[in-house]
N, C-alpha and C positions, 0 to 999 in steps of 0.2 A: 418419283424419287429424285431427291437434290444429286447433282454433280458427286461422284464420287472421288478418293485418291488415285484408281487406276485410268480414269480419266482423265484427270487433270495432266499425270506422269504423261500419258500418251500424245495430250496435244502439247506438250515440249518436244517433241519428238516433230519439228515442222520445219528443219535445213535452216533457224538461226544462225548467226555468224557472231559466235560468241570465240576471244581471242584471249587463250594462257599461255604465260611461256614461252612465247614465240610459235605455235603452233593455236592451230584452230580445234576447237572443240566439236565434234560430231554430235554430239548426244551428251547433255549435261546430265540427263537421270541415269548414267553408267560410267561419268568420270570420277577418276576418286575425290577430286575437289569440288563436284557440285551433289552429288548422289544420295547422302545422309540428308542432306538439306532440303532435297526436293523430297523426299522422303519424308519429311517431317510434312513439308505442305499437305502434300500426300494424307499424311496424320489427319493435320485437318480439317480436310473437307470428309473423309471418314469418319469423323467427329461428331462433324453436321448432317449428313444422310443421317447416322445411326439414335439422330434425336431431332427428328423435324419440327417437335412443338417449342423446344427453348432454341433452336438456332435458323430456324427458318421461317417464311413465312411468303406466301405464294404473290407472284408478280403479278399486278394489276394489268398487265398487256398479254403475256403468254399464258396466268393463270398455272405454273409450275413450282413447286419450290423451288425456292435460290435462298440464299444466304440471310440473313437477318438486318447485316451491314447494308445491305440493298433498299433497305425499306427508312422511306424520310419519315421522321417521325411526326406526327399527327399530334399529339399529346405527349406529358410525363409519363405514362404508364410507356409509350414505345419506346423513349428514351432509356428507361430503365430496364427494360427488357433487351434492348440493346447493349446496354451496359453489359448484362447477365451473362449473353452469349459470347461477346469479345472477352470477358473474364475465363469464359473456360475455356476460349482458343490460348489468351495468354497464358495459364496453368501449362498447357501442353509444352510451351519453349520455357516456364519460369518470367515469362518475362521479356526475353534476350531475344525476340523476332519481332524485334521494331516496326518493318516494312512486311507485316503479313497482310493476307490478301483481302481483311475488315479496314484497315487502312485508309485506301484511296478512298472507296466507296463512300465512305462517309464525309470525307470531304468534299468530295464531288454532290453528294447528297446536298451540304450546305449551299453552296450554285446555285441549284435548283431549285431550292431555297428563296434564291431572290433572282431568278431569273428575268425579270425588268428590267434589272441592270443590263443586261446581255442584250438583249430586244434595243433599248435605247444607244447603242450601239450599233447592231445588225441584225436586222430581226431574224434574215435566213443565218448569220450564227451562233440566234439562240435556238431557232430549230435544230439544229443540226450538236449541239450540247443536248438536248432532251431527246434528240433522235439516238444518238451513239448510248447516250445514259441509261435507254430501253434496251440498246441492243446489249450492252456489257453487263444489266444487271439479268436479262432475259436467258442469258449464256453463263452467269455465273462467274466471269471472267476475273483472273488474276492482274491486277492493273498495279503496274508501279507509277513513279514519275520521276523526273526529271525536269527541274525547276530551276536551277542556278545555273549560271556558263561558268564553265572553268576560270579558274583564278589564274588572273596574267598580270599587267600592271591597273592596281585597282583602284590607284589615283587618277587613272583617267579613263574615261567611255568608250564607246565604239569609235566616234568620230575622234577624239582625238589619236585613238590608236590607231586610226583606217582602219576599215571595215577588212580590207584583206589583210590584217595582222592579229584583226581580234579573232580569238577561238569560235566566238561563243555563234550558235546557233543563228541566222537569218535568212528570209527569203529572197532567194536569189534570182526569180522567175517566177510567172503567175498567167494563168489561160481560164479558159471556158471550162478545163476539168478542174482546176483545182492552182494550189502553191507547189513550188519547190525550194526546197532548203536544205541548207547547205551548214556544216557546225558543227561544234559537240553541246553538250550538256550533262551533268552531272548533278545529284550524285545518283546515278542509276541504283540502288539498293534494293535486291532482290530479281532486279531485269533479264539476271541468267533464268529464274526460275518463273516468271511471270510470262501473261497472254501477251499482253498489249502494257503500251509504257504512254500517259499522258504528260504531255510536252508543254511548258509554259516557260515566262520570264516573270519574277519576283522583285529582280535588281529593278529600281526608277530608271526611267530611260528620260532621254531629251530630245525635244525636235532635231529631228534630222533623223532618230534613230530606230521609223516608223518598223522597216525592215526586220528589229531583233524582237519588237512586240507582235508575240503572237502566240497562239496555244492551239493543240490541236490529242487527237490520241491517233496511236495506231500499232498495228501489230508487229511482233517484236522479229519478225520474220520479214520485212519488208522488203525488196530488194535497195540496198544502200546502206541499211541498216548495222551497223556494227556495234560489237560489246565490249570494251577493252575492260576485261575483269582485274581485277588487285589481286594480291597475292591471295591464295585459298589458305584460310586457318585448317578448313576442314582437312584438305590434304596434308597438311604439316601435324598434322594432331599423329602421336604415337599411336595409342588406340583410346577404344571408349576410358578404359579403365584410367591412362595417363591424361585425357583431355576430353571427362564425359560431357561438357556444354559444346564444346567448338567441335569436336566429332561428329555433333546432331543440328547443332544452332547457327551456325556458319550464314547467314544471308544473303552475305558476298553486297557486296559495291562497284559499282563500274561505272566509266564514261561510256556514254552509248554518242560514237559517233554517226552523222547522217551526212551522208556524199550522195547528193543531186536527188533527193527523195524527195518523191512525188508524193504530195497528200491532197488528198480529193476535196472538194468542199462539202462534202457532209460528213467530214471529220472534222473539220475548223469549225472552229471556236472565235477566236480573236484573230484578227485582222489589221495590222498594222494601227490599234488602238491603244495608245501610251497609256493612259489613264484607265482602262480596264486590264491591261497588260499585269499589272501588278493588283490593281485593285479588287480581281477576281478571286483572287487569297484573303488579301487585307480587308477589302470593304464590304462583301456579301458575307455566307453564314458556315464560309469552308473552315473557317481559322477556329471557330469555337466548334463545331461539329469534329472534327479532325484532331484538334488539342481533347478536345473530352475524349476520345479512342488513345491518344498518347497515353493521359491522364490512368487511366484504366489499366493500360498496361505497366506502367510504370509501376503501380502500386502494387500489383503483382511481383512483378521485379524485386522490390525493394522487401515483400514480406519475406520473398526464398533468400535474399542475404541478410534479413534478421534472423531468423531462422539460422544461415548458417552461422551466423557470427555468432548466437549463443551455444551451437553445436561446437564449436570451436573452444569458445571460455569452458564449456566443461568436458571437452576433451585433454583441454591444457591445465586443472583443476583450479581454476580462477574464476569460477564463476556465481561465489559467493562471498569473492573480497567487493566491498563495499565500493572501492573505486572504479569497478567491472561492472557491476549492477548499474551504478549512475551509469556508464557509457552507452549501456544497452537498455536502459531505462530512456536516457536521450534520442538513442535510435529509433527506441517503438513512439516515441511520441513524434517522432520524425513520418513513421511511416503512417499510425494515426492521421497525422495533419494531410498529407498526402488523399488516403481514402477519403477523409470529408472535404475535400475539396471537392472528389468527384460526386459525393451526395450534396454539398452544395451546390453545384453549377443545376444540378436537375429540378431543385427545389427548387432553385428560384430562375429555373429556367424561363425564357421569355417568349409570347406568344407572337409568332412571323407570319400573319396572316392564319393561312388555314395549316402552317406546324408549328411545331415547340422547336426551341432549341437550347443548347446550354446557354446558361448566364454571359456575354462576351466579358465583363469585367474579372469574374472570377477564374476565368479560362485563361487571362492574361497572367490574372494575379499569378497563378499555380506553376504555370510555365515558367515567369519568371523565378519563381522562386526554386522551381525542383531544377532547371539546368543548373543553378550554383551549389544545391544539397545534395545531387547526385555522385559526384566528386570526393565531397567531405565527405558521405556516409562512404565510399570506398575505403577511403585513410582511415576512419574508426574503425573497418571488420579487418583490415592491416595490422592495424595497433594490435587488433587481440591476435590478431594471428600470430604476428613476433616472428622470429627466426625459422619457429618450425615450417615455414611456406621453402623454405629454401635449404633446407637441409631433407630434401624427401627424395626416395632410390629412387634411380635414373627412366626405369621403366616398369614395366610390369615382367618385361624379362629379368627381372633382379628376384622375382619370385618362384621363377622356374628352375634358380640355382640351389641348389641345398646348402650349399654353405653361408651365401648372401642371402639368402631367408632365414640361418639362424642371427645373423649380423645383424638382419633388420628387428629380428623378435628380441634385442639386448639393446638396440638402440630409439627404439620407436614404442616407447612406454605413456601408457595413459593409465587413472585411474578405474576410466568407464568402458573403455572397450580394448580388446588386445590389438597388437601391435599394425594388423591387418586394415581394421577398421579405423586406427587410425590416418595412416597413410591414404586409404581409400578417401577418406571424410575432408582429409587438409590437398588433395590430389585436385577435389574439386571445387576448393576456395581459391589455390590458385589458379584454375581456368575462369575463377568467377572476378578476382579480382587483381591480378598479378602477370598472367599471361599475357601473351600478341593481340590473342581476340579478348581479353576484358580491356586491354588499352583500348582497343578498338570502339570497346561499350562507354568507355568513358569521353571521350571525342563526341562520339555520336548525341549521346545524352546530354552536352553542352551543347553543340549546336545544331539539332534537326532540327530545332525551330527558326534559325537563323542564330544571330550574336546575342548575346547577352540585352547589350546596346537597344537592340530595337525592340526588344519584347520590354525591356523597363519604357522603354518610348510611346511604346501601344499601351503599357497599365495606365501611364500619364496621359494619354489621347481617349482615355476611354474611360476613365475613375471619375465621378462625380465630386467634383471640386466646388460645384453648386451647394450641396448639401453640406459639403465639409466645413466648406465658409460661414454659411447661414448659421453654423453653431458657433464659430467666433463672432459674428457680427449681432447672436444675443446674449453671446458671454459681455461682450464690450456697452452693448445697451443696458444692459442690469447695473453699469452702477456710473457717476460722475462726479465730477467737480462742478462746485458753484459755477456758472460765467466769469463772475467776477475776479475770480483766482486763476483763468486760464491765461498761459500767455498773450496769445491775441486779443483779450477782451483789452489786455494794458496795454498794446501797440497798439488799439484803434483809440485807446484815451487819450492815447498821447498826441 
C-alpha cells in the first residue's frame, strides 16, 4: 500500500524549526495556522492509497507503490495518465494548492530527463541527483523548493553587494563530508508542511560568484534549518463557513533560512557550476515537465471560478442579460484555451531519448500567456459579483442572532436560492477572489514561474522563427518586378 495521510501527518512531527509570530511552532499538524492544510495534504495521499491503479504506479528500485508524480514518463500514454492523477489531486484543493506534493516531483522528473547535462559537470553530482531522486520517490516524499534568494538591491549581485551583505544562500565551507551554507532562500511554499525542501539558484550569476551556484535537497528538520513563515490565512479565516478555501487551502510560504548547514555530498547536485546553476531549470526537461503540472492545475482552478462566476450571475439574476453571457462566454473560452493547451503539449509532446515529455514551445507558450489571463479572469468573476462581495454579515455568528437572521432574510434576496444560500455562495467567491489569501493566489499565478519578462524571452528563445520565416521568404518569391524596373538595376545603368 502507498504512503497514507496518517503518515505523512506523523512524519511532520520530526522537531522542525518552523517560526510565527514571534514564537516557535512545535507541531504544525496541531497549530491553528498550519492544521487544516496539512490536513488536506493528508487528503491526498488518502486519495492515492485508496486508488492505486490511476494514481500510483510501483518503483523501479523498491518495487512499492508511490505516487504517479514519481514515474518519468516513457511515452504519451504515461504522460497523460499523469495528467489524470495530478487532476484529481487538484479537484481536491479546486485548484488553490499550487506547491502540492506532484509538484517538485515532476520537475525533478524532467533532470533526469537529461541527466548528461549533470554528468558533464560532475559525474559524482549526477549520481548523487539520481541517488536522492530514488530515495525521495522510493519514500514517497513531500518535496518543496526553494529557488530564488531574497529580493535586496536587485540591480546589483553578490559581488557588488559583498557577499556578507547579500541575503541569498552560499557556500561558506566545504570537506571530505560534504558543503556548508550559510543564507536564506525563498519562496519556501508549502515547507511547513513538506519532507524535504530542494535547494537551487535560478537568478544568472557571474564569475566570482561560484559560491551562490549550487543545488542540493534535504530534510526540513536539519539542524540550522529554519522556516520564517508569513502570516497564516488559515489562522485568520473566521470559520469554514466565513473563509471555506483559506480555512482548508492555506499552503503557507516562507523563507527557509540555513545557518552553518551541513550537506553531505550525496545530496549535491551542483557545485559551484554557474552555467548549470540555472541551466538545471532552464535548459534540461524540469521547465516543461513542471509547467505541464502547473498547466493542469490551473485549469482546474479556473473551471471552479467559471463555475463560480456563473453561480454568481444567476444568483444575482443576470445571467441571461446578453452582456453577462458574452462575459462568461469569454471566460469559458478562456478556460477552454487553457485545457488544450495542456492536450496540446502531450500530443505533440517530444521524444528525449528513451521518455516523452511535453512540447517546450507550447509550455512556454501557456505560461506566458495564463500569468497575464489569471488576473483578468479575477476582475471579470469581480465585475459579476458587483457590490454584493462586500455587503455580506460579518460572520457566521450573525446567524446565530434571531434578530440579525431575520435582517439577513430582508436584505440578502436572490431569485434562485433563499437568503442562506446566498450569502453561503458570495462568502465563498470572496475567499476566491476578494480576500488576503485570493490576493495571495493572484501574486502567485503571476509569478511562480518567475516575471512575465522572462517567460516572453523563453517563448522567443524557443519559437521556431525558422519556420515562420520560410513562409515569408515564399510569400516574397511568388511574385516580382521585371529587373529592369527595380531601383538598383537603374543605379548600376547609371
Amino acid at each position: 500500500m502507498s504512503k497514507t495521510g496518517a503518515q505523512h501527518l506523523q512524519s511532520l512531527k520530526d522537531g522542525r524549526v518552523v517560526l510565527l509570530e514571534g514564537e516557535r511552532v512545535k507541531d504544525p499538524t496541531s497549530h491553528a495556522a498550519f492544521r487544516n492544510a496539512t490536513r488536506t495534504i493528508g487528503r491526498l495521499y488518502d486519495l492515492q492509497a485508496a486508488d492505486p491503479e490511476a494514481m500510483t504506479f510501483r518503483s523501479p528500485t523498491s518495487g512499492h507503490p508511490v505516487g504517479r508524480h514519481w514515474q518519468v514518463p516513457r511515452n504519451r500514454e504515461d504522460l497523460v495518465a499523469r495528467r489524470k492523477a495530478m487532476t484529481a489531486w487538484s479537484e481536491v484543493s479546486y485548484g488553490f494548492f499550487g506547491r502540492s506534493p506532484d509538484h517538485i516531483p515532476t520537475s525533478v522528473c524532467g533532470m533526469i530527463m537529461d541527466l548528461d547535462r549533470f554528468k558533464r559537470s560532475d559525474a559524482s553530482r549526477a549520481r548523487a541527483l539520481e541517488g536522492w531522486f530514488e530515495y525521495a520517490r522510493d519514500n514517497d516524499l513531500y518535496v518543496t523548493y526553494t529557488i530564488v534568494n531574497p529580493q535586496s538591491n536587485q540591480s546589483k549581485g553578490p559581488i557588488d553587494q559583498g557577499f556578507e551583505h547579500h541575503p541569498g544562500l552560499r557556500i561558506v565551507d566545504e570537506d571530505s563530508q560534504g558543503i556548508t551554507v550559510t543564507g536564506a532562500k525563498m519562496l519556501g511554499t508549502a515547507a511547513v508542511m513538506a519532507n524535504e525542501v530542494f535547494v537551487a539558484n535560478i537568478t544568472p550569476l557571474r564569475p566570482g560568484e561560484e559560491a551562490f551556484a549550487s543545488s542540493f535537497a534535504i530534510a526540513l528538520n536539519t539542524p540550522g534549518v529554519r522556516i520564517l513563515s508569513r502570516k497564516s490565512y488559515e489562522q485568520s479565516a473566521r470559520s469554514e463557513f466565513d473563509n471555506p478555501l483559506s480555512y482548508h487551502f492555506d499552503e503557507n510560504d516562507a523563507v527557509v533560512f540555513f545557518d552553518e548547514v551541513k550537506v553531505p555530498w550525496d545530496r549535491v547536485f551542483v557545485h559551484r557550476d554557474i552555467a548549470l546553476a540555472a541551466g538545471q531549470f532552464r535548459d534540461t526537461w524540469a521547465a516543461p515537465m513542471q509547467n505541464h503540472h502547473s498547466q493542469v492545475r490551473l485549469s482546474v482552478k479556473l473551471k471552479f471560478l467559471l463555475g463560480l462566476a456563473r453561480r454568481v450571475a444567476e444568483i444575482n439574476g443576470v445571467a441571461e442579460i446578453p452582456q453577462v453571457r458574452d462575459q462568461l462566454g469569454r471566460m469559458a473560452a478562456s478556460v477552454t484555451m487553457v485545457e488544450s493547451f495542456v492536450h496540446a503539449m502531450e500530443v505533440a509532446g517530444e521524444q528525449v531519448g528513451t521518455y516523452f515529455a511535453p512540447n517546450r514551445t507550447m509550455m512556454h507558450a501557456a505560461t506566458c500567456i495564463t500569468q497575464e489571463l489569471y488576473p483578468q479572469f479575477i476582475t471579470a468573476v469581480r465585475d459579476l459579483c458587483g457590490g454584493g462581495l462586500i455587503m455580506l454579515p460579518s460572520s457566521k455568528a450573525d446567524f446565530e442572532n434571531e434578530e440579525i437572521r431575520k435582517l439577513i432574510g430582508l436584505t440578502q434576496r436572490s431569485g434562485v436560492t433563499d437568503s442562506y444560500g446566498r450569502v453561503k455562495t458570495m462568502k465563498l467567491a470572496w475567499d476566491a477572489v476578494g480576500s488576503e489569501f485570493a490576493s495571495r493566489h493572484v501574486q502567485y499565478e503571476m509569478f511562480y514561474a518567475g516575471a512575465t519578462v522572462f517567460q516572453r524571452a523563453a517563448v522567443f528563445r524557443n519559437y521556431d522563427w525558422s519556420g515562420a520565416g520560410s513562409l515569408v521568404d515564399k510569400a516574397l518569391e511568388g511574385y516580382d518586378l521585371p529587373l529592369s524596373m527595380r531601383p538598383e538595376a537603374a543605379g548600376h545603368a547609371a
